[in-house]
N, C-alpha and C positions, 0 to 999 in steps of 0.2 A: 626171930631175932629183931631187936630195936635198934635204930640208928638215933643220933643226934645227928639236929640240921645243921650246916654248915652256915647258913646266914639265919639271921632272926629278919622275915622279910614281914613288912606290916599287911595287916590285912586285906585291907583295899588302899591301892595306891592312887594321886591324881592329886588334885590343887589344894582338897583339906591337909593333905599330910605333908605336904610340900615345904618347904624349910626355904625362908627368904632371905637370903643374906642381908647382913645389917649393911648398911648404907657407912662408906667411909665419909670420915669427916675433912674437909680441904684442912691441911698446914695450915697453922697462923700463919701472916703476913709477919716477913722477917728470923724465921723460924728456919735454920736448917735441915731439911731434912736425912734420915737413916737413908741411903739409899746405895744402888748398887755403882754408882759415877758420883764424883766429888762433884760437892755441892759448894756454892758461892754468894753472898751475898752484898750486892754492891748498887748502890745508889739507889737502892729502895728496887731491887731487881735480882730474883733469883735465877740463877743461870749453873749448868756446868762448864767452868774453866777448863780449857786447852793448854796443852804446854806450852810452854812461852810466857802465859800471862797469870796462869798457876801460878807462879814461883812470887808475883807479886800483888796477889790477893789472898786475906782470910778463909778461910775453907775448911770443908769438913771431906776428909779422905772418903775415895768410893769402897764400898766395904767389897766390888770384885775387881774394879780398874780402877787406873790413874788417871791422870788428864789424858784427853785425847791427844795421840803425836800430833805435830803440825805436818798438813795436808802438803803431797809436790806440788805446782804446777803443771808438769808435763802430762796430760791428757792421760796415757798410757798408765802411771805411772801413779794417776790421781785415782784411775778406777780399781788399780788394784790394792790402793792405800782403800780406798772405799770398801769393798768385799773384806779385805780382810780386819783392819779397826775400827771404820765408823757404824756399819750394820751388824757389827758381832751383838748377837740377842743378849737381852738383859730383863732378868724378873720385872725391875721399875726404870723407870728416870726419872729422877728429883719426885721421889715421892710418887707417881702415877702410874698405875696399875691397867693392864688390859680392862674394859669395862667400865672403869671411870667417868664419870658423867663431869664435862668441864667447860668452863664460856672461852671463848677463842676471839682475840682481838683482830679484829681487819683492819685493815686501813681510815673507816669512818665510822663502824657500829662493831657491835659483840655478839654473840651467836652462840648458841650451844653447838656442841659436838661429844664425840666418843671418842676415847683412847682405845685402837685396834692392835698396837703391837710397840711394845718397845725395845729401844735398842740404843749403843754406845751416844750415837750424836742425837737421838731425841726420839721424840713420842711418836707415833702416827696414827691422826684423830681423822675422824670422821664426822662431817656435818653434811644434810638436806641442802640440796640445793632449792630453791625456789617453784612450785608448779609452771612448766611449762620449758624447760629448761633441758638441754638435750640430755642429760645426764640425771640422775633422781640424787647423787652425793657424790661428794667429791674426799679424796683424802689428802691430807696435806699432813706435815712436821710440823709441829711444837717443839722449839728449845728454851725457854726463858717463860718467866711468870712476871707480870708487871707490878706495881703499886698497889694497885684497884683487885691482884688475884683474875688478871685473864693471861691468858697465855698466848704467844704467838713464835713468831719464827726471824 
């Protein structure tokens, strides 16, 4: 008796047969992106709009959520606004993908980093700290893209 194989597996596997994802391209500057949180574009700065300030900027709706509610203040009250709408997971934010290779604005210079996870209120990248340094990377939030296309918080 013959079977048919259930996967067609290639012969020898390893780095020749290896399939490299194509490399995404950044969004023009100024360009809204498809994404899964409403997109904003305002004074030369891509951001997602929260509620309150939604209602009085141009925007591209989020194809899974709205604007972010506006946060309490009461401690208590802030972390469980946190848990439940600002880290609810999202495929992207404005356009960026887990994986994503991106420059990250600091304070005085730009830096590469990685997109590790996204979610409602923003990205969370990854950059090298410096040799010698107690930590080998640190991760921080991205919510906004500048002028120049770096992104910071």
């Amino acid at each position: 008796m013959q079977t048919a194989p259930l996967f067609d597996l290639p012969a020898a596997t390893g780095p020749a047969n290896a399939v490299k994802p194509t490399p995404r391209v950044p969004l023009a500057l100024g360009e809204l992106p498809v994404s899964s949180v409403p997109a904003a574009y305002d004074r030369e700065h891509l951001y997602s709009p929260k509620a309150g300030t939604a209602e009085h900027v141009d925007r591209r709706p989020g194809d899974l959520y709205g604007p972010l509610p506006v946060s309490p203040h009461e401690p208590k009250a802030w972390r469980a606004w946190w848990d439940a709408y600002a880290t609810a997971e999202t495929p992207d934010y404005l356009g960026l993908e887990v994986g994503d290779d991106i420059t990250i604005q600091h304070a005085t210079t730009t830096g590469p980093g990685t997109v590790v996870s996204t979610c409602r209120f923003g990205a969370v990248v990854r950059f090298l700290l410096p040799p010698g340094s107690d930590e080998p990377h640190v991760d921080m939030f991205v919510t906004a893209r500048n002028q120049f296309g770096h992104w910071y918080r």
